[in-house]
PyMOL Python script that loads the backbone (N, CA, C, O; Angstrom):
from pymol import cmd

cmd.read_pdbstr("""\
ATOM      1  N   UNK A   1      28.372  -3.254   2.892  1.00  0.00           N
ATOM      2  CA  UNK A   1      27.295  -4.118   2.454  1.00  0.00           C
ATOM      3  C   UNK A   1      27.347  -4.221   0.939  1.00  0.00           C
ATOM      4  O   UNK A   1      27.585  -3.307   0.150  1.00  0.00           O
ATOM      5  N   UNK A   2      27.008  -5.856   0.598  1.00  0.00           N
ATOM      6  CA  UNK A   2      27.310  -5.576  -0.927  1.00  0.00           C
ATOM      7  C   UNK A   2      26.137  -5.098  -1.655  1.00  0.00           C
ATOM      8  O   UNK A   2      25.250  -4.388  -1.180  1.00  0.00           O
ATOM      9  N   UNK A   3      26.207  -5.557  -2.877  1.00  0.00           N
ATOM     10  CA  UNK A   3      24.960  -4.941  -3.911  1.00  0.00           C
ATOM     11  C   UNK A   3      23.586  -5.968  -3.560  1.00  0.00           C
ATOM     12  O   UNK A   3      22.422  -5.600  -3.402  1.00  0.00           O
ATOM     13  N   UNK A   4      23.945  -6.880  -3.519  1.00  0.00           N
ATOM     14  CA  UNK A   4      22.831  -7.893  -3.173  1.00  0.00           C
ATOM     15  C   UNK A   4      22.453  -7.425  -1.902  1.00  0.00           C
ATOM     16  O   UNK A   4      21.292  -7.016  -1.883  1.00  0.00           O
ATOM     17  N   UNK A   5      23.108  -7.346  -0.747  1.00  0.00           N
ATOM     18  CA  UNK A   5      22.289  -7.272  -0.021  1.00  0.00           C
ATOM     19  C   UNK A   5      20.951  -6.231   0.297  1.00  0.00           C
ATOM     20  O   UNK A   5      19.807  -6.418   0.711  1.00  0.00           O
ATOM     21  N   UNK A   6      21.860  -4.861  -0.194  1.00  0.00           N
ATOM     22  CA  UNK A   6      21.435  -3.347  -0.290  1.00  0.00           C
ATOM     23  C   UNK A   6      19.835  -3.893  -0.940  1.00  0.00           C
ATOM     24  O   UNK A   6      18.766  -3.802  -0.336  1.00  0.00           O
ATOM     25  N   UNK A   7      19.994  -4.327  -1.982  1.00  0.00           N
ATOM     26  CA  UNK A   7      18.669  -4.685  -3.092  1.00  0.00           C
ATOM     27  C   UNK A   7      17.527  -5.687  -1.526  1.00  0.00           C
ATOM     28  O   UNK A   7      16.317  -5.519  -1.372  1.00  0.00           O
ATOM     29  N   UNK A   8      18.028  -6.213  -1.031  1.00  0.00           N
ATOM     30  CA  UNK A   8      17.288  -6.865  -0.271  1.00  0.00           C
ATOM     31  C   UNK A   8      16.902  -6.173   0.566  1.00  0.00           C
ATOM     32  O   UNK A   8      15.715  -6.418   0.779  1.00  0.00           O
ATOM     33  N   UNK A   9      17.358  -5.257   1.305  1.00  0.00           N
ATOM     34  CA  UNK A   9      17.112  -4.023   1.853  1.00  0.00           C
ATOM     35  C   UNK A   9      15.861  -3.463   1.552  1.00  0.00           C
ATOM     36  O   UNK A   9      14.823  -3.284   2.190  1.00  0.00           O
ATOM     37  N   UNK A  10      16.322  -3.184   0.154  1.00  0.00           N
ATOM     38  CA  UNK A  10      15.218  -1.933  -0.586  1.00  0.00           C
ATOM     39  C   UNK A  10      13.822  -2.716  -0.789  1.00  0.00           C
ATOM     40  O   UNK A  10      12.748  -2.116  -0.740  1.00  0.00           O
ATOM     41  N   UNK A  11      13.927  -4.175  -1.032  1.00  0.00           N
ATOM     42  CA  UNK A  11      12.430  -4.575  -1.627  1.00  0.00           C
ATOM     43  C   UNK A  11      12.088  -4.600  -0.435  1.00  0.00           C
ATOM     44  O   UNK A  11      10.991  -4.059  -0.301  1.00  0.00           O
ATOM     45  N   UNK A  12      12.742  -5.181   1.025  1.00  0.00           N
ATOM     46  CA  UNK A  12      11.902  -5.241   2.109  1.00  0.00           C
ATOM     47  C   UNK A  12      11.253  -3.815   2.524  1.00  0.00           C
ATOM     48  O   UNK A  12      10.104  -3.809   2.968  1.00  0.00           O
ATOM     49  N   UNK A  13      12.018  -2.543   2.376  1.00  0.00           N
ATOM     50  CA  UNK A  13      11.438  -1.112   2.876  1.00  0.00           C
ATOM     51  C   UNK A  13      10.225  -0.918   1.774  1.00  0.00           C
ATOM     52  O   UNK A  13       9.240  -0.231   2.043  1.00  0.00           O
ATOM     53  N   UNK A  14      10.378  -1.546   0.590  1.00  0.00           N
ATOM     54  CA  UNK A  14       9.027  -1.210  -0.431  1.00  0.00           C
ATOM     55  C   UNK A  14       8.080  -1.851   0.441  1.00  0.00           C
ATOM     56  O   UNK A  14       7.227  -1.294   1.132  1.00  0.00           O
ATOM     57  N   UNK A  15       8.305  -3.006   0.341  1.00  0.00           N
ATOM     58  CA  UNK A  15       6.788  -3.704   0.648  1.00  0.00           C
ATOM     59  C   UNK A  15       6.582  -3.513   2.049  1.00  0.00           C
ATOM     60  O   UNK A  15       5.603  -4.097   2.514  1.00  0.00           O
ATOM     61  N   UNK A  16       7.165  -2.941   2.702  1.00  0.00           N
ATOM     62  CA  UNK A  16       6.568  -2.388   4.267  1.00  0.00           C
ATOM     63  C   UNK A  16       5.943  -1.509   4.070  1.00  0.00           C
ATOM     64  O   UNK A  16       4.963  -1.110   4.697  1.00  0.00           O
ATOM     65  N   UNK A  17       6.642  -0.914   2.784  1.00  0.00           N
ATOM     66  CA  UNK A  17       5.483   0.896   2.753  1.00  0.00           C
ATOM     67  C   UNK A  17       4.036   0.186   1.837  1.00  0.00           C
ATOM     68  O   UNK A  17       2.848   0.295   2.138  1.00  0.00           O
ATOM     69  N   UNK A  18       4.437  -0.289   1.070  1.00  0.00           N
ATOM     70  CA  UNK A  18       2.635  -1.730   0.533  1.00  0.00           C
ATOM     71  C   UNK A  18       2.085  -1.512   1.524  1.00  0.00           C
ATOM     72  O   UNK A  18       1.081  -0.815   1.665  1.00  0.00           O
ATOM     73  N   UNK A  19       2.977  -2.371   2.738  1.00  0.00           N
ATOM     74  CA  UNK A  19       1.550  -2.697   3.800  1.00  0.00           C
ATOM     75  C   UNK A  19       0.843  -1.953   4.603  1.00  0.00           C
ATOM     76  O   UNK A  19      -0.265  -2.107   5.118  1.00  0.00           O
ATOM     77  N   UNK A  20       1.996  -0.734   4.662  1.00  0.00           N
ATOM     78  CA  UNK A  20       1.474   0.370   5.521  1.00  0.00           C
ATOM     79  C   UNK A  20       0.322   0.897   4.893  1.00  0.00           C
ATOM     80  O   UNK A  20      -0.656   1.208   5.573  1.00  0.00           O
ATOM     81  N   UNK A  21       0.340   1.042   3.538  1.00  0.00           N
ATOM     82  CA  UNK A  21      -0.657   1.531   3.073  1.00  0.00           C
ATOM     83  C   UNK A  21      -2.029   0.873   2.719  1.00  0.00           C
ATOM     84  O   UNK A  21      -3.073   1.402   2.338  1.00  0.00           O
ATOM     85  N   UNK A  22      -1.619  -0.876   3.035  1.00  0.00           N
ATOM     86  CA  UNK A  22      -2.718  -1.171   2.783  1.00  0.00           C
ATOM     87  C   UNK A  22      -3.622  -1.184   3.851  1.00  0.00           C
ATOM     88  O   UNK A  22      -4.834  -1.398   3.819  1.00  0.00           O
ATOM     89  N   UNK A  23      -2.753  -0.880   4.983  1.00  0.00           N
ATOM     90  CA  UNK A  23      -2.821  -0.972   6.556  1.00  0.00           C
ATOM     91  C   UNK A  23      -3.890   0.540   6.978  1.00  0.00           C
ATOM     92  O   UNK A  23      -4.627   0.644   7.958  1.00  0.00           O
ATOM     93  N   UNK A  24      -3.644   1.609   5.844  1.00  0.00           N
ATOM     94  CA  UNK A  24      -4.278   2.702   6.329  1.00  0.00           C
ATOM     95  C   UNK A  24      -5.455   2.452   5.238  1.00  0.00           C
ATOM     96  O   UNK A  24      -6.404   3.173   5.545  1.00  0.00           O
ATOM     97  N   UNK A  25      -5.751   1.640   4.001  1.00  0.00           N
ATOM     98  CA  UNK A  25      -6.886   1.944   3.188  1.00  0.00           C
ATOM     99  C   UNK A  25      -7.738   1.024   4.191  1.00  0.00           C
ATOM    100  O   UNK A  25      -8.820   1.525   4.495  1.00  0.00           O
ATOM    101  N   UNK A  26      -7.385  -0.551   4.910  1.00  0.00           N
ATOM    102  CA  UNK A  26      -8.221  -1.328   5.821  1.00  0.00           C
ATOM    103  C   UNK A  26      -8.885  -0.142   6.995  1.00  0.00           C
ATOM    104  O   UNK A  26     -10.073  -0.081   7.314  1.00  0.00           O
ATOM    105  N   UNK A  27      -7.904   0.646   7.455  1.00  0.00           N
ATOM    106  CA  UNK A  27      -8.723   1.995   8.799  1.00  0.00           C
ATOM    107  C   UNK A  27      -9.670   2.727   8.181  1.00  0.00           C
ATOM    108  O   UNK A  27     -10.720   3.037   8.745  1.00  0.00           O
ATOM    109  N   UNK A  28      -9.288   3.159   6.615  1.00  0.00           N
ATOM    110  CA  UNK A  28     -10.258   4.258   6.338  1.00  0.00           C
ATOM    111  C   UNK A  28     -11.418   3.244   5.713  1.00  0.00           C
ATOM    112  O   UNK A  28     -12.447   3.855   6.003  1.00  0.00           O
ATOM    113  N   UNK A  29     -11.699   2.415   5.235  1.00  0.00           N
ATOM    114  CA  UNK A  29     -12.597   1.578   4.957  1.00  0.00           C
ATOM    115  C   UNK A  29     -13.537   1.386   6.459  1.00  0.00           C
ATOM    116  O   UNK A  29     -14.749   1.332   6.663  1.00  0.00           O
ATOM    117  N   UNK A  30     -12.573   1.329   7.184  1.00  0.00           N
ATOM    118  CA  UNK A  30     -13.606   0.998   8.736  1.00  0.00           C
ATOM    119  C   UNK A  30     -14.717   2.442   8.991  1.00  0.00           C
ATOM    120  O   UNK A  30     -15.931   2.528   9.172  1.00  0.00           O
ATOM    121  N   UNK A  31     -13.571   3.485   8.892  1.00  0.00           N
ATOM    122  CA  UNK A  31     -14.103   4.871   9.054  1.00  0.00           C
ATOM    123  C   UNK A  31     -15.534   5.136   8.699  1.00  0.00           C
ATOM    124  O   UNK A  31     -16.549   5.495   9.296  1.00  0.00           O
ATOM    125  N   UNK A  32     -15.098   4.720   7.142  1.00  0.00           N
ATOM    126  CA  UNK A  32     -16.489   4.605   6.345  1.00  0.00           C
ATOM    127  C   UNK A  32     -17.785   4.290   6.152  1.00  0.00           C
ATOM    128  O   UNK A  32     -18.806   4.745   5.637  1.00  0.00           O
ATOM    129  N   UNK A  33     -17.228   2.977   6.983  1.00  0.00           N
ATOM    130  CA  UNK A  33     -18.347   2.287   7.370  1.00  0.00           C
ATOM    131  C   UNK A  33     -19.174   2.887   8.831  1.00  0.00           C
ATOM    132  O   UNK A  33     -20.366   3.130   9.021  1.00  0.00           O
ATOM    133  N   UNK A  34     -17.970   2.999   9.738  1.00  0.00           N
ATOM    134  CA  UNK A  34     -18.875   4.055  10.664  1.00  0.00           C
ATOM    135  C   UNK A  34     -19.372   4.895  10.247  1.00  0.00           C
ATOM    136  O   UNK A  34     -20.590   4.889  10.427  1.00  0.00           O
ATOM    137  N   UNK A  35     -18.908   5.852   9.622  1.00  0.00           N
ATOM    138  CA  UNK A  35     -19.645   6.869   9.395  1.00  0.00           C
ATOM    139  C   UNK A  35     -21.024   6.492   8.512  1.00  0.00           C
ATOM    140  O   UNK A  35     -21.929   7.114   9.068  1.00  0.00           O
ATOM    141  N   UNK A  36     -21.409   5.968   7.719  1.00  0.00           N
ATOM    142  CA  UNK A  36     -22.202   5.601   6.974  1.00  0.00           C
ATOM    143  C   UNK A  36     -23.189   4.706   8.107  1.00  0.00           C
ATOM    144  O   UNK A  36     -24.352   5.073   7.940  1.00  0.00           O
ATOM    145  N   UNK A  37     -23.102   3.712   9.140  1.00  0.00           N
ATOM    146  CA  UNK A  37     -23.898   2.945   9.941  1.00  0.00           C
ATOM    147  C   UNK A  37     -24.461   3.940  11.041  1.00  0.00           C
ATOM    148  O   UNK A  37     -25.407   3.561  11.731  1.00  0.00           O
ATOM    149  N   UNK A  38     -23.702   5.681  11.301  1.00  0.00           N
ATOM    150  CA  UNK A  38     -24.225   6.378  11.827  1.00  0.00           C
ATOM    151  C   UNK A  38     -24.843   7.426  11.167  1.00  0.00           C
ATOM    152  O   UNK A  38     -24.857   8.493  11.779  1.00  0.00           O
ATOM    153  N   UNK A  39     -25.402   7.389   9.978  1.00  0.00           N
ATOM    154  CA  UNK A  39     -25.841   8.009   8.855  1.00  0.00           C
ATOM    155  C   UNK A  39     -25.114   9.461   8.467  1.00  0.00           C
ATOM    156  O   UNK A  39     -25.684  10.396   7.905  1.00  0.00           O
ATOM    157  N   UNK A  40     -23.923   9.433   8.836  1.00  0.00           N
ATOM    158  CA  UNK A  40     -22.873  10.338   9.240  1.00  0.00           C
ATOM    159  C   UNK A  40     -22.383  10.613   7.152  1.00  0.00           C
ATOM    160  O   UNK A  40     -22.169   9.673   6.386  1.00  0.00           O
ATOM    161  N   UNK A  41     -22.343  11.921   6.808  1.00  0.00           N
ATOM    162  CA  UNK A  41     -21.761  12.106   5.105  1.00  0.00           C
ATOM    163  C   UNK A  41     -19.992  11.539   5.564  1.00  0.00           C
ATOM    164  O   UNK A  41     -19.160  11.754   6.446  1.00  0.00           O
ATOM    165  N   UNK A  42     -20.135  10.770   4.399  1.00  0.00           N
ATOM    166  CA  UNK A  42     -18.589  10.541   4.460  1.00  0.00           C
ATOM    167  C   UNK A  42     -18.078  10.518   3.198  1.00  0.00           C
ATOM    168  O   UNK A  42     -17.342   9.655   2.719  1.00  0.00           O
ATOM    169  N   UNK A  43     -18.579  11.687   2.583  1.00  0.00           N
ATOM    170  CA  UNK A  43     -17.595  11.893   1.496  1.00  0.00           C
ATOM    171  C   UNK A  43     -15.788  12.974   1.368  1.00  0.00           C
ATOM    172  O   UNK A  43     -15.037  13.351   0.468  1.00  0.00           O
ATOM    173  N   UNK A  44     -15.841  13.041   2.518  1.00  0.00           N
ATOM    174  CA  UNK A  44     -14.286  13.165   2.432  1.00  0.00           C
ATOM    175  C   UNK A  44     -13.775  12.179   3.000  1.00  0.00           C
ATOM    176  O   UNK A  44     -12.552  12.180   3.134  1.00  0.00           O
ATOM    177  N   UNK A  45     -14.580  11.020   3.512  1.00  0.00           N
ATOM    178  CA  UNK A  45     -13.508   9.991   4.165  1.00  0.00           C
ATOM    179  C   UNK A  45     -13.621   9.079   2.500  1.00  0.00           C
ATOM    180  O   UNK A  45     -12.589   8.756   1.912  1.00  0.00           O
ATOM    181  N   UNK A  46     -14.465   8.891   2.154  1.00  0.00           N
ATOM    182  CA  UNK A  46     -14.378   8.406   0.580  1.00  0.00           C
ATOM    183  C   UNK A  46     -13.381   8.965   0.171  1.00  0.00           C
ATOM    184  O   UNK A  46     -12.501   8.151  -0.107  1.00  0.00           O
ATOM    185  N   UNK A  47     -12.979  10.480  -0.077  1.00  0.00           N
ATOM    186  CA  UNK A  47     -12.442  10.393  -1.178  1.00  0.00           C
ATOM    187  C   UNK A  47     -10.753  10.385  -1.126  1.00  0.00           C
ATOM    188  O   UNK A  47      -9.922  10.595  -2.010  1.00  0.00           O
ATOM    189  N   UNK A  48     -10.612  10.037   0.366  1.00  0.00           N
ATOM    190  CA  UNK A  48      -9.093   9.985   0.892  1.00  0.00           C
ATOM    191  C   UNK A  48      -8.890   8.602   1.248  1.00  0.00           C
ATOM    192  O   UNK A  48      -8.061   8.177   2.053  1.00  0.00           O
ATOM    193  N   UNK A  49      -9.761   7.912   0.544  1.00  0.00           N
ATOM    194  CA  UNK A  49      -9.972   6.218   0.340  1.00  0.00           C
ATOM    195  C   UNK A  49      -9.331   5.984  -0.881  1.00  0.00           C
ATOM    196  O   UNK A  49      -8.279   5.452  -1.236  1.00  0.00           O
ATOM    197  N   UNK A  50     -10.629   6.747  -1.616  1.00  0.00           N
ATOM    198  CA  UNK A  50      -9.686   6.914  -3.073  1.00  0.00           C
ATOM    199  C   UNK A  50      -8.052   7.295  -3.360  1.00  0.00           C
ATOM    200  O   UNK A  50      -7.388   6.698  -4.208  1.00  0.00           O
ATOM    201  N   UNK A  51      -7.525   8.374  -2.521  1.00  0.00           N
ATOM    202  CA  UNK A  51      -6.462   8.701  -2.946  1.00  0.00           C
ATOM    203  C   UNK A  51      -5.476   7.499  -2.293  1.00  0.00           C
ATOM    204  O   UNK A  51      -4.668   7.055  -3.109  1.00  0.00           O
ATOM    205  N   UNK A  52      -5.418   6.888  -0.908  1.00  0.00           N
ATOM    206  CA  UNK A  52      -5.064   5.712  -0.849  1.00  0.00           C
ATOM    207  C   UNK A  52      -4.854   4.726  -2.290  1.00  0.00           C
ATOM    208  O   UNK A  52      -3.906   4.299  -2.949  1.00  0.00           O
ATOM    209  N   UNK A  53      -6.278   4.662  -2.323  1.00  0.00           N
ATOM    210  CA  UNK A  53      -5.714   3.308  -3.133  1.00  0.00           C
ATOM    211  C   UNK A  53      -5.259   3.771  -4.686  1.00  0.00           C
ATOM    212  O   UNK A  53      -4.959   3.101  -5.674  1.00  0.00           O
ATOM    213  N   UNK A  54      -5.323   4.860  -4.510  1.00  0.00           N
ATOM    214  CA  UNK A  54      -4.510   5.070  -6.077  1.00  0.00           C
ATOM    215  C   UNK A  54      -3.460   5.332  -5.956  1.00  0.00           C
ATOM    216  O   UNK A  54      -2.935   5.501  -7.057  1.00  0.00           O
ATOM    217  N   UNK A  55      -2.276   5.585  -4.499  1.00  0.00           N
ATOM    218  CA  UNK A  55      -1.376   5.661  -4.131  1.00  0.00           C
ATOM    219  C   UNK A  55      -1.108   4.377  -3.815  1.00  0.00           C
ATOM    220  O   UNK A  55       0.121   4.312  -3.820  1.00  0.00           O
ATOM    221  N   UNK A  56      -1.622   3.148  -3.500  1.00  0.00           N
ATOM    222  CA  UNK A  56      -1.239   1.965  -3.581  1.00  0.00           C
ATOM    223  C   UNK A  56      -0.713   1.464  -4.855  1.00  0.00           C
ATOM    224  O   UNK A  56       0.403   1.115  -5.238  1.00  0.00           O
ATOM    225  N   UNK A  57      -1.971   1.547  -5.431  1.00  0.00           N
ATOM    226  CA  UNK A  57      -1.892   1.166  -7.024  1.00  0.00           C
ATOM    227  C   UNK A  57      -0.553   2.094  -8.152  1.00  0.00           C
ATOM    228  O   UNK A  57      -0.093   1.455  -9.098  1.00  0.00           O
ATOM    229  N   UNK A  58      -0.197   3.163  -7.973  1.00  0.00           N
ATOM    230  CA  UNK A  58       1.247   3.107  -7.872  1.00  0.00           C
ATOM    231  C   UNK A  58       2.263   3.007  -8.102  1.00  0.00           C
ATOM    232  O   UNK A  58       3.051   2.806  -9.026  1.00  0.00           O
ATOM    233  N   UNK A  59       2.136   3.296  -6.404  1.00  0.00           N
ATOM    234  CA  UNK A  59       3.341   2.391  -5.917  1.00  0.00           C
ATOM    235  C   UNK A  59       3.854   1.050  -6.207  1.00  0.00           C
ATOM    236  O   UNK A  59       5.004   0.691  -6.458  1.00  0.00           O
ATOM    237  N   UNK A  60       2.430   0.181  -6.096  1.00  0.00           N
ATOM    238  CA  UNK A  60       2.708  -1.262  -6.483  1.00  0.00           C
ATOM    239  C   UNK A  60       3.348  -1.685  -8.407  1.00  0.00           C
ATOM    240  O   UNK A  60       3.880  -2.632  -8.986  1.00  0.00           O
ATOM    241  N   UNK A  61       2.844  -0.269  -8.750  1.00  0.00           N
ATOM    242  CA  UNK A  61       2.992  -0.394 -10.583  1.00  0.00           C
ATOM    243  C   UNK A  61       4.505  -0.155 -10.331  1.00  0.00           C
ATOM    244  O   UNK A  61       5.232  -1.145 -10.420  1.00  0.00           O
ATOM    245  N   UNK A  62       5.005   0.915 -10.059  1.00  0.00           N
ATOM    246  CA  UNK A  62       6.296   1.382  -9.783  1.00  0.00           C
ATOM    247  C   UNK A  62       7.183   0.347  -9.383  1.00  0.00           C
ATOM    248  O   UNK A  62       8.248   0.147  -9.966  1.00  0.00           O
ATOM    249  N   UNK A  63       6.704  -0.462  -8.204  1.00  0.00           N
ATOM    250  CA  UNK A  63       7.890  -1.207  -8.069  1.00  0.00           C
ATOM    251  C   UNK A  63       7.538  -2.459  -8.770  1.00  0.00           C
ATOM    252  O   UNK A  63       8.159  -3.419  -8.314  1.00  0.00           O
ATOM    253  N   UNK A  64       6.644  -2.777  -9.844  1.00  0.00           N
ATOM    254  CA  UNK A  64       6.631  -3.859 -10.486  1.00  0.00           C
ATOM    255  C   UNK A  64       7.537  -3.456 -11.468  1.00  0.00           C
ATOM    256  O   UNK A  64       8.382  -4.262 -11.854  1.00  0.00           O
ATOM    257  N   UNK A  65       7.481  -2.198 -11.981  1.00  0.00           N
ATOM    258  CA  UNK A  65       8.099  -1.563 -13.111  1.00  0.00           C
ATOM    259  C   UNK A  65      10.040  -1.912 -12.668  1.00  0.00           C
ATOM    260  O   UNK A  65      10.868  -2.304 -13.491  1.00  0.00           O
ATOM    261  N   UNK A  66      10.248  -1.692 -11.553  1.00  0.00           N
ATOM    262  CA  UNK A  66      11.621  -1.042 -11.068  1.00  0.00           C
ATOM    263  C   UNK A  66      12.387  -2.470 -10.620  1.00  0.00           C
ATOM    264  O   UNK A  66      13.612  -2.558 -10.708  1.00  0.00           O
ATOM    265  N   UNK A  67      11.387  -3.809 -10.033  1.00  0.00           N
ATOM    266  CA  UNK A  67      12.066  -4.408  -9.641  1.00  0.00           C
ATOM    267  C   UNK A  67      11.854  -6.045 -10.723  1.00  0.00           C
ATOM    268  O   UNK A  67      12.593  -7.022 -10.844  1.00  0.00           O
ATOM    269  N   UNK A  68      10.437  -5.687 -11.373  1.00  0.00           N
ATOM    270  CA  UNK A  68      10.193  -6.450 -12.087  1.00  0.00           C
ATOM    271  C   UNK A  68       9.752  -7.756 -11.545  1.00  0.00           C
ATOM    272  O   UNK A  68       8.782  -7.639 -10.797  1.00  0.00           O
ATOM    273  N   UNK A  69      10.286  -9.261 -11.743  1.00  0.00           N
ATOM    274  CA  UNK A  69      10.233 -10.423 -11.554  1.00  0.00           C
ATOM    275  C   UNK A  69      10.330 -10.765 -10.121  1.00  0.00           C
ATOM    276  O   UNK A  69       9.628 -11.514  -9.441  1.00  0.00           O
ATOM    277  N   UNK A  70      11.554  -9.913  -9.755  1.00  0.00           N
ATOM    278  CA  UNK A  70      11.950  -9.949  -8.787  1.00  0.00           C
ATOM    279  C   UNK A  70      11.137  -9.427  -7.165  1.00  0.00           C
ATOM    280  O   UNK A  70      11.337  -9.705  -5.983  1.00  0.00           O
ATOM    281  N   UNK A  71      10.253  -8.629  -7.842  1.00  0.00           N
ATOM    282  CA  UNK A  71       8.726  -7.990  -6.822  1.00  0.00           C
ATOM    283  C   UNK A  71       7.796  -9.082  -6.138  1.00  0.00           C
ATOM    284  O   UNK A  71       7.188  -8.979  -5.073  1.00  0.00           O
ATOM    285  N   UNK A  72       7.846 -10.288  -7.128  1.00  0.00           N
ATOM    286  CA  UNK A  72       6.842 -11.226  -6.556  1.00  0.00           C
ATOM    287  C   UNK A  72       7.175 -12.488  -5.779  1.00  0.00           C
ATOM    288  O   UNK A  72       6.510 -13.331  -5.178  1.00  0.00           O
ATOM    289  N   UNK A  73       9.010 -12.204  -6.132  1.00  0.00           N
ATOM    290  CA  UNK A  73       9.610 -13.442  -5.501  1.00  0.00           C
ATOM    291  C   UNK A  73      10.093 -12.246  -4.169  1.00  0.00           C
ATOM    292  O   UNK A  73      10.475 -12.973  -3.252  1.00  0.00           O
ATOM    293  N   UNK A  74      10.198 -11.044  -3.800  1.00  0.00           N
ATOM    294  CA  UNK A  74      10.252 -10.685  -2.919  1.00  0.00           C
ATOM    295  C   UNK A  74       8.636 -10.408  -1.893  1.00  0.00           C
ATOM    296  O   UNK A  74       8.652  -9.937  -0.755  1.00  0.00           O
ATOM    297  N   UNK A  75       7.754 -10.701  -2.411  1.00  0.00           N
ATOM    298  CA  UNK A  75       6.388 -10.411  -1.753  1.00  0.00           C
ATOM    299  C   UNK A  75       5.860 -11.911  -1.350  1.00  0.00           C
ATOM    300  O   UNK A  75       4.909 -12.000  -0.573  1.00  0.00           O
ATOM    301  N   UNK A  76       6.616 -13.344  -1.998  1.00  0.00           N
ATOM    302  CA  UNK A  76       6.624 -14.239  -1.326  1.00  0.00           C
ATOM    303  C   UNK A  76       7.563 -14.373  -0.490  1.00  0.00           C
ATOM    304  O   UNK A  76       7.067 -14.976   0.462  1.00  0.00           O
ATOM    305  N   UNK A  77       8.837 -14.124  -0.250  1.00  0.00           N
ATOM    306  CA  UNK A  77       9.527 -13.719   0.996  1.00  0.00           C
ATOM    307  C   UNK A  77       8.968 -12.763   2.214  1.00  0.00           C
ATOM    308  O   UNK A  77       9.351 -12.453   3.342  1.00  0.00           O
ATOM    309  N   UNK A  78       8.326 -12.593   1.724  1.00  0.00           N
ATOM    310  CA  UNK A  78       7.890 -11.253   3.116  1.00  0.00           C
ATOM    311  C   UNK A  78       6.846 -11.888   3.750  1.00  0.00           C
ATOM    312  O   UNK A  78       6.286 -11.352   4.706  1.00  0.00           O
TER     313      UNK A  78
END
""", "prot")
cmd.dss("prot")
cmd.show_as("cartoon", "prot")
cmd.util.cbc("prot")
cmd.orient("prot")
């Protein structure tokens, strides 16, 4: 496989792991909300909300950093 393709490879496995994660901050947001509509403390589901999205945020810096220009013309491909 050449170099191009490999690179096409890699942005598609990034932005799957994006979505996965944005895929688990949308569950724990739900969590939250249950727990909170059943007057249930949800401050550890908060604060593993938080670590989500600062593990989004990132990740997403990282591969803006790593792939550059090329991050947004691969996130309109996807």
């Amino acid at each position: 496989m050449d170099r191009k393709g490999l690179s096409k490879i890699k942005r598609a496995e990034f932005l799957a792991r994006l979505d996965a994660l944005e895929r688990l901050i949308l569950e724990q947001e739900a969590r939250i909300a249950t727990r909170h509509a059943r007057g249930w403390d949800a401050k550890e589901s908060e604060r593993r909300l938080e670590l989500l999205r600062e593990s989004h945020r990132l990740y997403q810096s990282a591969l803006m950093h790593l792939l550059g220009a090329d991050f947004g013309a691969a996130a309109d491909d996807a």
